[in-house]
OpenMM code with the backbone's topology and positions (N, CA, C; nanometers):
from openmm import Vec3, app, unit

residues = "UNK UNK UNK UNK UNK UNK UNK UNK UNK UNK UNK UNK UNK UNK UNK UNK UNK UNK UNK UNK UNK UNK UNK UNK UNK UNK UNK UNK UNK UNK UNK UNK UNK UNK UNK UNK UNK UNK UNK UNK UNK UNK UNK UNK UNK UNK UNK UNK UNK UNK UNK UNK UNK UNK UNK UNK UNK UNK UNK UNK UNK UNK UNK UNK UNK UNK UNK UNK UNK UNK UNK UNK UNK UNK UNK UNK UNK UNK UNK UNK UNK UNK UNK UNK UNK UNK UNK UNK UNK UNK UNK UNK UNK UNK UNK UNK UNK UNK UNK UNK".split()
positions = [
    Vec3(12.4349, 13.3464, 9.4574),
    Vec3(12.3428, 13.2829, 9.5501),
    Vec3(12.2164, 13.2353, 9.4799),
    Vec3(12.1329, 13.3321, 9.4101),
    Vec3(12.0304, 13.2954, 9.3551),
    Vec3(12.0755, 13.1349, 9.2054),
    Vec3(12.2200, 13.1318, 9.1913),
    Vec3(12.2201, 13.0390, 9.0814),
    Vec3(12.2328, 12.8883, 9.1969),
    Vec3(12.2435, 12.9233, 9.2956),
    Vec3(12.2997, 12.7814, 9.3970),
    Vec3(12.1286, 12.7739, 9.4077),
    Vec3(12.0552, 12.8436, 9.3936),
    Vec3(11.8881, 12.8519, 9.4909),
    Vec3(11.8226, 12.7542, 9.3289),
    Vec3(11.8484, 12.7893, 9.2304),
    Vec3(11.8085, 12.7511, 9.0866),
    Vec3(11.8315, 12.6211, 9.0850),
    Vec3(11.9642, 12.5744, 9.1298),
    Vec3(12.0390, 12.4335, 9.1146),
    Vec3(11.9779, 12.3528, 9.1930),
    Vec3(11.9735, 12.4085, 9.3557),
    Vec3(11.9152, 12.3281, 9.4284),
    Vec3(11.7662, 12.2850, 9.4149),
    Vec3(11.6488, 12.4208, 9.3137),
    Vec3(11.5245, 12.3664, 9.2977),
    Vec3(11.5347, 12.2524, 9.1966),
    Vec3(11.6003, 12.2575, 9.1343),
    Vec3(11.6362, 12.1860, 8.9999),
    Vec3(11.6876, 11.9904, 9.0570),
    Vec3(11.7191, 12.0248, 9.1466),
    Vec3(11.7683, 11.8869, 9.2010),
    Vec3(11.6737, 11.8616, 9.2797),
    Vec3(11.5931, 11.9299, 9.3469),
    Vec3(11.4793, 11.8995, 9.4515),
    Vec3(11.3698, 11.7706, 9.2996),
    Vec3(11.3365, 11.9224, 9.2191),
    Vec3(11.2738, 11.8391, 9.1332),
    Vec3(11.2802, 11.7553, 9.0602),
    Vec3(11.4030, 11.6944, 8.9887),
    Vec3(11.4519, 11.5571, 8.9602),
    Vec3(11.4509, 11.4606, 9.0817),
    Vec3(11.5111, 11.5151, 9.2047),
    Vec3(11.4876, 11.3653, 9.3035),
    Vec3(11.3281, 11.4003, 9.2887),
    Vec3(11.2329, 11.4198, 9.3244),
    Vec3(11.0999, 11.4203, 9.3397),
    Vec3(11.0811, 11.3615, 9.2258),
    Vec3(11.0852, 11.3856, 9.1113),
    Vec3(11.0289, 11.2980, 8.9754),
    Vec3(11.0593, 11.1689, 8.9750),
    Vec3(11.1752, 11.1241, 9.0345),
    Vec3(11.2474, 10.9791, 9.0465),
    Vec3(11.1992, 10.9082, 9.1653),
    Vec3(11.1712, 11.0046, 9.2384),
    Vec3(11.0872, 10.9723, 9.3668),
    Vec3(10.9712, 10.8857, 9.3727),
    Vec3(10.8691, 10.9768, 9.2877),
    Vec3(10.7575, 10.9483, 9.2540),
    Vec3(10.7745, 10.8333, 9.1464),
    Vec3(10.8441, 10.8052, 9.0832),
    Vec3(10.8395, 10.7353, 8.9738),
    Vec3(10.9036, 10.5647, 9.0279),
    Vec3(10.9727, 10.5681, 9.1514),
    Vec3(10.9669, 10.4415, 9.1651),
    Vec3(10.8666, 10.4157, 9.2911),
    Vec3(10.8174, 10.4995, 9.3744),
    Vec3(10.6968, 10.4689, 9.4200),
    Vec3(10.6044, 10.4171, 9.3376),
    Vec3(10.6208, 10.4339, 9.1969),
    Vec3(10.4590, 10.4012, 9.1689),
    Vec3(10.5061, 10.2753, 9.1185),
    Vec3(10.6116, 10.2421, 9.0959),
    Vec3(10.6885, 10.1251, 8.9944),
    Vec3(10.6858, 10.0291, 9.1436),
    Vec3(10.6448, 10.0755, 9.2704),
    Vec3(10.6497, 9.9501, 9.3828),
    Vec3(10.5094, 9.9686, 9.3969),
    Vec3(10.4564, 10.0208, 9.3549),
    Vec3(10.3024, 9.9982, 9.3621),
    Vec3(10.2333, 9.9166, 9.2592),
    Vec3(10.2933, 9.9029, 9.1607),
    Vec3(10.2621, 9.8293, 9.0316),
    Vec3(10.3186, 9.7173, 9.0013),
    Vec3(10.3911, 9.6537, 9.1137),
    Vec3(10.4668, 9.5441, 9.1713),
    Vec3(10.3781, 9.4658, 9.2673),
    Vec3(10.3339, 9.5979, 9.3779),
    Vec3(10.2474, 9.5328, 9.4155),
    Vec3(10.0958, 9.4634, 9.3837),
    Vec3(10.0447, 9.5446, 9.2860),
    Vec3(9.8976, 9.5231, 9.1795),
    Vec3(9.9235, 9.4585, 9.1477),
    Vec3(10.0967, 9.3674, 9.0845),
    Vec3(10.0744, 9.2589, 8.9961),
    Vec3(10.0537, 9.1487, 9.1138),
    Vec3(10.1144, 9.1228, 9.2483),
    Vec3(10.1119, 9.0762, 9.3120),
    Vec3(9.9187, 9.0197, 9.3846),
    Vec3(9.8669, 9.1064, 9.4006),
    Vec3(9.7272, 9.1548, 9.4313),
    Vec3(9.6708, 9.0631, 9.3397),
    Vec3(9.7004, 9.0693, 9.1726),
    Vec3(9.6212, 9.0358, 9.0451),
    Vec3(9.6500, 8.8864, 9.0451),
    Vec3(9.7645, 8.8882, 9.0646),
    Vec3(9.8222, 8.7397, 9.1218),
    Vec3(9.7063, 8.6581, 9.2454),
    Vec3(9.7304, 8.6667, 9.3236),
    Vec3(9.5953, 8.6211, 9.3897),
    Vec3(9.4350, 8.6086, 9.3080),
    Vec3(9.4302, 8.7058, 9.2644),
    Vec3(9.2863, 8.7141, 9.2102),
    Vec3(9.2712, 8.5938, 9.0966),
    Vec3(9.3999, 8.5907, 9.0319),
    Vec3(9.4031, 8.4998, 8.9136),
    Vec3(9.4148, 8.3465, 8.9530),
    Vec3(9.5175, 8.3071, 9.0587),
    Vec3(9.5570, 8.1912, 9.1207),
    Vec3(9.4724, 8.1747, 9.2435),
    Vec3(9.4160, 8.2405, 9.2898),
    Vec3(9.3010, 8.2288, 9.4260),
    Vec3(9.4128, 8.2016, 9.5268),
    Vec3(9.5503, 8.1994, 9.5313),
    Vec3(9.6600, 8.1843, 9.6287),
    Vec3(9.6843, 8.3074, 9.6735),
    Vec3(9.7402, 8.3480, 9.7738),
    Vec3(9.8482, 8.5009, 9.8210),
    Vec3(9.9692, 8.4205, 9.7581),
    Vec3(10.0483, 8.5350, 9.6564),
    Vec3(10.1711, 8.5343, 9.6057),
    Vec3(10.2796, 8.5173, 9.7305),
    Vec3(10.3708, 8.4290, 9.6914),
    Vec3(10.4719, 8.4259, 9.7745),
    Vec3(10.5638, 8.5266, 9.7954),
    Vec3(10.4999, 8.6083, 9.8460),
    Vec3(10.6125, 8.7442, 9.8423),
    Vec3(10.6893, 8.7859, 10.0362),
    Vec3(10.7835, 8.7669, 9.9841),
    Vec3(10.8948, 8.8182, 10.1457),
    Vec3(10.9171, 8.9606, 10.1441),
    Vec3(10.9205, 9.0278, 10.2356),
    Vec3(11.0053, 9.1785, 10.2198),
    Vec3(11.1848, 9.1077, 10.2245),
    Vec3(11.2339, 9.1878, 10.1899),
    Vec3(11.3857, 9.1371, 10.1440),
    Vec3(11.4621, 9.1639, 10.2355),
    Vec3(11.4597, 9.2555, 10.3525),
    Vec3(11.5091, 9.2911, 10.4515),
    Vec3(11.4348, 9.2886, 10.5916),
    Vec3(11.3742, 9.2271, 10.5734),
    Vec3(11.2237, 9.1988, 10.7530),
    Vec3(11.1719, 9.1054, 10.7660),
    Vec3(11.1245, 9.0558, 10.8413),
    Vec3(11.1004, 8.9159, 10.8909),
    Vec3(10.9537, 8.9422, 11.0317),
    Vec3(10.8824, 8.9058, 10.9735),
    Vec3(10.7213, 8.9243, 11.0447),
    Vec3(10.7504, 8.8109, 11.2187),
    Vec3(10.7358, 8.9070, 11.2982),
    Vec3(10.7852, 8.8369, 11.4264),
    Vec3(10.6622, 8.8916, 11.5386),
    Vec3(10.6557, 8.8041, 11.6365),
    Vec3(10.5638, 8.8742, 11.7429),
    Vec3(10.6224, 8.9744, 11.8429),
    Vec3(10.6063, 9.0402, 11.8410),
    Vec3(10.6774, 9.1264, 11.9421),
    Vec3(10.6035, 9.0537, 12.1150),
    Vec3(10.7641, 9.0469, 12.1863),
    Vec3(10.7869, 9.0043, 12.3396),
    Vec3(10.6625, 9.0228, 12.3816),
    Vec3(10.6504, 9.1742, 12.3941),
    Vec3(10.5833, 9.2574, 12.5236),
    Vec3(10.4741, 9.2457, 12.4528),
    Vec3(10.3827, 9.2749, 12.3611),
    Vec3(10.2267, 9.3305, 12.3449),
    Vec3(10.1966, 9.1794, 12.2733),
    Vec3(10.2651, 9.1097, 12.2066),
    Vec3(10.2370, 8.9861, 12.1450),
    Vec3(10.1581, 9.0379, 12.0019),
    Vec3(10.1485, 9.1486, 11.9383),
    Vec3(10.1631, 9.1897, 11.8185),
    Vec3(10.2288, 9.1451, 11.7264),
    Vec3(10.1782, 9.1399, 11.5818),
    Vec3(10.2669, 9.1217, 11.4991),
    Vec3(10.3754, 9.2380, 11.4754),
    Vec3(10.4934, 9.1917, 11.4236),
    Vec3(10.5731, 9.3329, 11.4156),
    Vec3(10.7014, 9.2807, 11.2820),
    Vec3(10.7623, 9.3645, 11.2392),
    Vec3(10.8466, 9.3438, 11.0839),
    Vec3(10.9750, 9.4058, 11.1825),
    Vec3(11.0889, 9.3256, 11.1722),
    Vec3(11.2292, 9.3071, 11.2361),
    Vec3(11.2748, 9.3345, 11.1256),
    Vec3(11.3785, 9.3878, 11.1087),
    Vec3(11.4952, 9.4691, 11.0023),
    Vec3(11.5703, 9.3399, 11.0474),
    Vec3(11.6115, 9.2541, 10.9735),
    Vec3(11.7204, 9.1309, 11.0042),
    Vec3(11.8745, 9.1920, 10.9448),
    Vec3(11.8989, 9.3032, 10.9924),
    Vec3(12.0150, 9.3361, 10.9290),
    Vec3(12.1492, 9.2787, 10.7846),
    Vec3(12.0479, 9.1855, 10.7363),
    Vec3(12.0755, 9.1668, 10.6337),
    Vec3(12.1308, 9.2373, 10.5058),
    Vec3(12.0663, 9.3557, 10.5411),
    Vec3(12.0927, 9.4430, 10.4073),
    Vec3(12.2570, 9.4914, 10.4117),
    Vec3(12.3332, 9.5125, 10.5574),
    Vec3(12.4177, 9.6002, 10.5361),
    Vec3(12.5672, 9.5086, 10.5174),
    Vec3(12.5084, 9.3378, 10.4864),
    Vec3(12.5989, 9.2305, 10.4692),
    Vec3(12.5945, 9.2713, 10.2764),
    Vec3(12.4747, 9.2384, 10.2546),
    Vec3(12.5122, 9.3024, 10.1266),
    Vec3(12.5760, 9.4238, 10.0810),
    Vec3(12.5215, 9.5482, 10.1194),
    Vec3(12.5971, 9.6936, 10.0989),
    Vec3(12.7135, 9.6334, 10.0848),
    Vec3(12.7993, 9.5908, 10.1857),
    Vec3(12.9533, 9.5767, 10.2710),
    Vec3(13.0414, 9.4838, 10.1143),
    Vec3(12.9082, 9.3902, 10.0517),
    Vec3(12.9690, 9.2775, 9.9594),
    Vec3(12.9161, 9.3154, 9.8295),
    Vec3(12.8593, 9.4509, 9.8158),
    Vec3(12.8020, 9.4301, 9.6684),
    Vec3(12.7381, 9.4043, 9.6243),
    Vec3(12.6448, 9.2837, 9.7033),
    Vec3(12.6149, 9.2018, 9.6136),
    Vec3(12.4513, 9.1988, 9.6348),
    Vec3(12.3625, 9.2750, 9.5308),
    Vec3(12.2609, 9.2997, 9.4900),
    Vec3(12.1741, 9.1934, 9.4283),
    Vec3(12.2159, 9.1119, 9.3724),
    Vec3(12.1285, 9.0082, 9.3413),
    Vec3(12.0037, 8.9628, 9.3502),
    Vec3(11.9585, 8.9985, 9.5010),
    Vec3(11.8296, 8.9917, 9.5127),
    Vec3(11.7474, 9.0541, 9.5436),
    Vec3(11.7770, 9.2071, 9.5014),
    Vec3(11.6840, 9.3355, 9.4856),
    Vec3(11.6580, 9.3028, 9.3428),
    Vec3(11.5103, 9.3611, 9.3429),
    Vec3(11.4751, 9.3774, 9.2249),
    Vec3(11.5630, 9.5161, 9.1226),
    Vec3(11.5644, 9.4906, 9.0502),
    Vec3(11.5707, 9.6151, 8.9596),
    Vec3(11.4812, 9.8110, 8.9323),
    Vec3(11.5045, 9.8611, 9.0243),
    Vec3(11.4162, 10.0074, 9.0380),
    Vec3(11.4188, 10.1503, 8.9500),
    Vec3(11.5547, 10.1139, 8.8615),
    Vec3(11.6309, 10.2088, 8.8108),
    Vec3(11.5602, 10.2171, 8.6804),
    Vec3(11.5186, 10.0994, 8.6309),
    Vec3(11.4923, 10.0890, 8.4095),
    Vec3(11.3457, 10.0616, 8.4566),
    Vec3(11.2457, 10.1282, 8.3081),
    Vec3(11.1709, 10.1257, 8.3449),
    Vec3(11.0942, 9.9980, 8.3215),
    Vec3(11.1778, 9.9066, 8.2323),
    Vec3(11.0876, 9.7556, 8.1731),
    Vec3(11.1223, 9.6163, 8.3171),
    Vec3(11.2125, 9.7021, 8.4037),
    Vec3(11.3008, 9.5404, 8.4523),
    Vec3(11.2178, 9.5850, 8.6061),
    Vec3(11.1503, 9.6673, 8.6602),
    Vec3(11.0955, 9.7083, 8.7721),
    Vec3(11.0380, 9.5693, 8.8326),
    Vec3(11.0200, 9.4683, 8.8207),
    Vec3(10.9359, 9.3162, 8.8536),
    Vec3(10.9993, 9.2352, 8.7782),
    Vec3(11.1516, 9.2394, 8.7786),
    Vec3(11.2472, 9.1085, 8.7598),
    Vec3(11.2447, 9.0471, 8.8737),
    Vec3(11.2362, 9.0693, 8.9992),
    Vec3(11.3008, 8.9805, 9.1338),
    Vec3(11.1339, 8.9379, 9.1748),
    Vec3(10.9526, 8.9431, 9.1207),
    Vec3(10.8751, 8.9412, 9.1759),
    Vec3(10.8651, 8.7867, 9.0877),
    Vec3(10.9576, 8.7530, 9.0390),
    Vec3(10.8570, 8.6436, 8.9666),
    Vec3(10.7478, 8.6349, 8.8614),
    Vec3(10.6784, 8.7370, 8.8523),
    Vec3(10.5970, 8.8033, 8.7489),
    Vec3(10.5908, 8.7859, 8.6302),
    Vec3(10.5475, 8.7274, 8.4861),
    Vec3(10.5593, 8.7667, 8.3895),
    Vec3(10.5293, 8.9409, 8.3366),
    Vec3(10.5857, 9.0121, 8.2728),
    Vec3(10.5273, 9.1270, 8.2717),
    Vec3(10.4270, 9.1492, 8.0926),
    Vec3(10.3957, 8.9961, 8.0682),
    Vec3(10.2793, 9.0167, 7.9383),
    Vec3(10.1586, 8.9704, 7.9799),
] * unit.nanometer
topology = app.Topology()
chain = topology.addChain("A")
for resn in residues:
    res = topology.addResidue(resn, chain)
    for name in ("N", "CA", "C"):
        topology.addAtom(name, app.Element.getBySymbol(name[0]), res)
């Protein structure tokens, strides 16, 4: 029991390290994005890849719709237009970005 309790802290703390580590790799996606503006005086053309900024009916709010898009990809594979989250140099391949 205590070796299943070892394994499982052991996996808690690798997902948490990987966790943290592409949180900050979408935060540093976003800074380049941010720096982008500052440099071009434009807002970067950036979409979320799966949502679509809509007014909602009832309150007339802005609101982000899940366009179920994503689970056409899952179903086909086909990743293409996610960025890269996994390596640590390719994290802002899909932003357009130079990264020098």
């Amino acid at each position: 029991s205590s070796g299943i309790n070892a394994e499982y802290g052991q996996n808690y703390l690798d997902a948490n390290a990987m966790k943290v580590k592409l949180e900050e790799a979408q935060r540093a996606r976003r800074r380049a994005r941010e720096a982008q503006i500052v440099i071009e005086g434009t807002p970067a053309k950036y979409q979320p890849k799966w949502f679509k900024k809509q007014t909602c009916d009832i309150t007339g709010d802005d609101i982000w719709r899940f366009t179920e898009e994503y689970w056409e990809c899952k179903k086909n594979m086909t990743w293409d237009r996610c960025p890269v989250i996994y390596e640590d140099e390719a994290y802002v391949q899909d932003d357009g970005l130079d990264e020098t």
